[in-house]
C-alpha positions in Angstrom: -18.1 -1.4 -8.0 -16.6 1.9 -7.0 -12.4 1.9 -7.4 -10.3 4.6 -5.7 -6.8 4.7 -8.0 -4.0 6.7 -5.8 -1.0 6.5 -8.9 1.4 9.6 -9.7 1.3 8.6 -13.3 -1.4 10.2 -15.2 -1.3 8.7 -18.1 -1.7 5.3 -16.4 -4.8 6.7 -14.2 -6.2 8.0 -17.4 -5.5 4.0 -18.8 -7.5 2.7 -16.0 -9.9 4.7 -15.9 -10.7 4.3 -18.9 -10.9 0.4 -18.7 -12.2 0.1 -15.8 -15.0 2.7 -16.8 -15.6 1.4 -20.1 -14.8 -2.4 -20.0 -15.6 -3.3 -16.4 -18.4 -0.9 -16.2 -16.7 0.3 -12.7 -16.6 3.9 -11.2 -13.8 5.4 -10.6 -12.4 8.3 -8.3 -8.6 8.8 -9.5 -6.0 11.0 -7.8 -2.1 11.6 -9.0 -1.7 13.2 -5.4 -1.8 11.2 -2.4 -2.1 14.1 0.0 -5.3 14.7 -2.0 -6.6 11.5 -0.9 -5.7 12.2 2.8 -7.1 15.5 2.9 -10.7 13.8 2.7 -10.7 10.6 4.8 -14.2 9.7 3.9 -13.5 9.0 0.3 -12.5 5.2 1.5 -16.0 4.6 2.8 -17.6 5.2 -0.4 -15.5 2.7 -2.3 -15.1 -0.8 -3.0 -11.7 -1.1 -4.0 -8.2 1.0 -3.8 -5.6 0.6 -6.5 -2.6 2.5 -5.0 0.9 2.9 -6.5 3.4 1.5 -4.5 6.2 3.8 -5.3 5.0 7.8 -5.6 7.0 10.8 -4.4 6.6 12.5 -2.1 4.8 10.2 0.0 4.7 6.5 -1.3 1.7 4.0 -1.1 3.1 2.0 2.1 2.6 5.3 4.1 -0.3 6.6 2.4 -2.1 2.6 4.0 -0.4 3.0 7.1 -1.9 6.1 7.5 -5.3 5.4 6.2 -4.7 2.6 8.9 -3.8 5.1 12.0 -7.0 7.0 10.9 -9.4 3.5 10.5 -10.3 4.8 7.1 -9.1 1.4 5.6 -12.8 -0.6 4.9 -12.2 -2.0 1.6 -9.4 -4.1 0.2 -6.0 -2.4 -1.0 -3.6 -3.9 -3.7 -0.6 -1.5 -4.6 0.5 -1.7 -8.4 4.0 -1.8 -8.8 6.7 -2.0 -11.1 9.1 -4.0 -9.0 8.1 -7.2 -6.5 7.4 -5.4 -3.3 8.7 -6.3 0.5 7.0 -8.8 2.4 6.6 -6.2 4.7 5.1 -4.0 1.8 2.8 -6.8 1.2 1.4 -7.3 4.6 -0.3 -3.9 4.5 -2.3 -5.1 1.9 -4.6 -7.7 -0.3 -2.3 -7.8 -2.9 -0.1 -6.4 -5.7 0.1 -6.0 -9.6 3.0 -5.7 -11.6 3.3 -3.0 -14.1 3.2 -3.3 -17.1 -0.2 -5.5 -17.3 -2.6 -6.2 -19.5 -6.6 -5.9 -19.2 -7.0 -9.7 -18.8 -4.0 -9.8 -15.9 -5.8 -6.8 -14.2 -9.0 -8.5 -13.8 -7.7 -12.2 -13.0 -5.7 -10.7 -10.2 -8.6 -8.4 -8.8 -10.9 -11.3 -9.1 -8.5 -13.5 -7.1 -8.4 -11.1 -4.5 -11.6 -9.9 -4.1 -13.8 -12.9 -5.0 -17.3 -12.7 -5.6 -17.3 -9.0 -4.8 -16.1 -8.5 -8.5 -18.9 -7.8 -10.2 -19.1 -6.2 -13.5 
């Protein structure tokens, strides 16, 4: 499984990266920029899964789907992590949320509830 993490905290990329790497066996392509991630629309197609931060400056993760959405660079599922409960609106962009903090354990549940058997580790 190839993950996509879009979060303007580094040390929490570096955290996932590293479990997801190490304990889920996943790749993962990580940027702290979303305008990084826009620059090259084709990174979407070549993964399985995007963990985007719902809250980043300057450009937050709502507008960073709706315009990977505009562009129909949006193949795979998209769950926003988030340290507050996010709009309904918010939510309706995507295939689900986390709440920060979580553990390992919560990660995976929640991933494997929204993506199904396409969680393979």
């Amino acid at each position: 499984m190839r993950v996509l993490i879009v979060e303007d905290d580094r040390d929490l990329v570096d955290l996932l990266g590293l479990l997801l790497r190490e304990m889920a066996g996943w790749e993962v392509e990580s940027f702290t920029d979303p305008s990084q991630v826009l620059a090259d629309p084709s990174l979407l197609g070549s993964v399985d899964l995007a963990l985007v931060d719902l809250n980043m400056e300057p450009l937050g993760g709502p507008e960073l789907v709706r315009r990977w959405r505009e562009n129909g660079a949006l193949p795979c599922p998209v769950v926003f992590l988030t340290g507050e409960r996010p709009s309904s609106g918010d939510l309706a962009l995507v295939d689900g949320a986390i709440k920060k903090p979580f553990t390992y354990q919560e990660l995976m549940e929640r991933l494997g509830a929204i993506l199904g058997p396409r969680i393979s580790t």
